[in-house]
C-alpha positions as CSV (number, residue, x, y, z in Angstrom):
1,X,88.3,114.1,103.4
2,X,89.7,111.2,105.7
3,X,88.8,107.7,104.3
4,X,86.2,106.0,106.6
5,X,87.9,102.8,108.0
6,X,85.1,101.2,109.8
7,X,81.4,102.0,110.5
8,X,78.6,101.5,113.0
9,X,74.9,100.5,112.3
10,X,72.3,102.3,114.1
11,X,68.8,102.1,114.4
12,X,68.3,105.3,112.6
13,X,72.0,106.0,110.3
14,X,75.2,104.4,109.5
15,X,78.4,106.3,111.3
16,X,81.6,106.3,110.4
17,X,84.7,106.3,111.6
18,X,88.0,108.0,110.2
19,X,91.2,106.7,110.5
20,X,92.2,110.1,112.2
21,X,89.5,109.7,114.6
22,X,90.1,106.5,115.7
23,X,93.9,107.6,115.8
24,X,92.7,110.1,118.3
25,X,91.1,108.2,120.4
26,X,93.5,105.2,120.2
27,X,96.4,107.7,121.8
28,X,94.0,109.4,124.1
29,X,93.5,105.7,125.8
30,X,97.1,105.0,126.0
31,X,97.8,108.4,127.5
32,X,95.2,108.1,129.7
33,X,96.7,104.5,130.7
34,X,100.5,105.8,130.9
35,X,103.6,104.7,129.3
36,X,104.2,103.2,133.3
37,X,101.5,100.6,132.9
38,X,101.9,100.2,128.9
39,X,105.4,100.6,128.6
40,X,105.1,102.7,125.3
41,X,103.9,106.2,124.8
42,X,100.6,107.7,123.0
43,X,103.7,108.7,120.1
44,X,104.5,105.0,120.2
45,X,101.3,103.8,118.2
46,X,98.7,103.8,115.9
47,X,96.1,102.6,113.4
48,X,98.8,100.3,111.5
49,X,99.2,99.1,114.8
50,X,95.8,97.8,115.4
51,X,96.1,96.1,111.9
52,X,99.0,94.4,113.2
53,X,97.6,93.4,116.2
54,X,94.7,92.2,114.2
55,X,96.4,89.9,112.1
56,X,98.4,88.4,115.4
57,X,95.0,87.8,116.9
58,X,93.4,86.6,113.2
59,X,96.5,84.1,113.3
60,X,96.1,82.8,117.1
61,X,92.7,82.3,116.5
62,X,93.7,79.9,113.2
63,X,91.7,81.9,110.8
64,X,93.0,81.1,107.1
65,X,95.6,83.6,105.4
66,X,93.1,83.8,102.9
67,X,90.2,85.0,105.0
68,X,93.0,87.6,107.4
69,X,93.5,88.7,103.7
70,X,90.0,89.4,102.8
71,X,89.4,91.0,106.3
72,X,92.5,93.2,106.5
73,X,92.1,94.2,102.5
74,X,95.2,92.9,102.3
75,X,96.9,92.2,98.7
76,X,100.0,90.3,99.5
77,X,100.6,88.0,102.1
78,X,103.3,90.9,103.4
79,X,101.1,91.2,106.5
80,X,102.3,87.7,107.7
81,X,106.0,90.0,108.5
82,X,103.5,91.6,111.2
83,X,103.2,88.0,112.6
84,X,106.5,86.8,112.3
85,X,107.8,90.2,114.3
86,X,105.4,89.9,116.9
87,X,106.2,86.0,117.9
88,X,109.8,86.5,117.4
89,X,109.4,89.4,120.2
90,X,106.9,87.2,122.4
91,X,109.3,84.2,122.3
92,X,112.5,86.3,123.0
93,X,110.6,87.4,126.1
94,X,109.6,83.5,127.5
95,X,112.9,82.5,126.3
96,X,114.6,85.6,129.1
97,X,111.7,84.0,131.4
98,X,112.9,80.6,131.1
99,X,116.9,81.0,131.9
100,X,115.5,83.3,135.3
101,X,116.5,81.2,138.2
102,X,113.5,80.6,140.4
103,X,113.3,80.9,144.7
């Protein structure tokens, strides 16, 4: 049985949601977008992605590492490489922007 990663309170029952369902409907979304608006595929992503992109946004937002570790049932503090790879890839991209001349 898949491990429940996540689940919704209803009026009437709790439901759950697998890491293989929300895998599914992660990848439907981003081939229903296109890897033309996107610029990755449906093959390109999944649920460690959302963790990553969890953490980024935790981090923005100036929550604690302590806190992000609670919340991401993290162990280690290795999810901070998740950070680290994502700002080194958003400043390589307003560094390019920067050296652009302008009209």
């Amino acid at each position: 049985r898949d491990t429940p990663v996540n689940s919704f309170q209803s009026h009437t029952s709790t439901i759950e949601f697998s890491s293989d369902f929300v895998m599914r409907s992660l990848r439907a979304v981003v081939e229903d977008l296109g890897v033309e608006v996107l610029g990755f595929s449906k093959d390109d992503i999944g649920t460690h992605s959302l963790r990553s992109g969890c953490a980024m946004a935790m981090h923005l937002a100036g929550i604690p590492v302590y806190m992000m570790m609670l919340i991401g049932r993290w162990s280690s503090e290795a999810f901070m490489l998740y950070i680290q790879k994502q700002v080194r890839q958003f400043a390589c991209g307003v560094t390019a922007s920067m050296i652009q001349p302008r009209p």
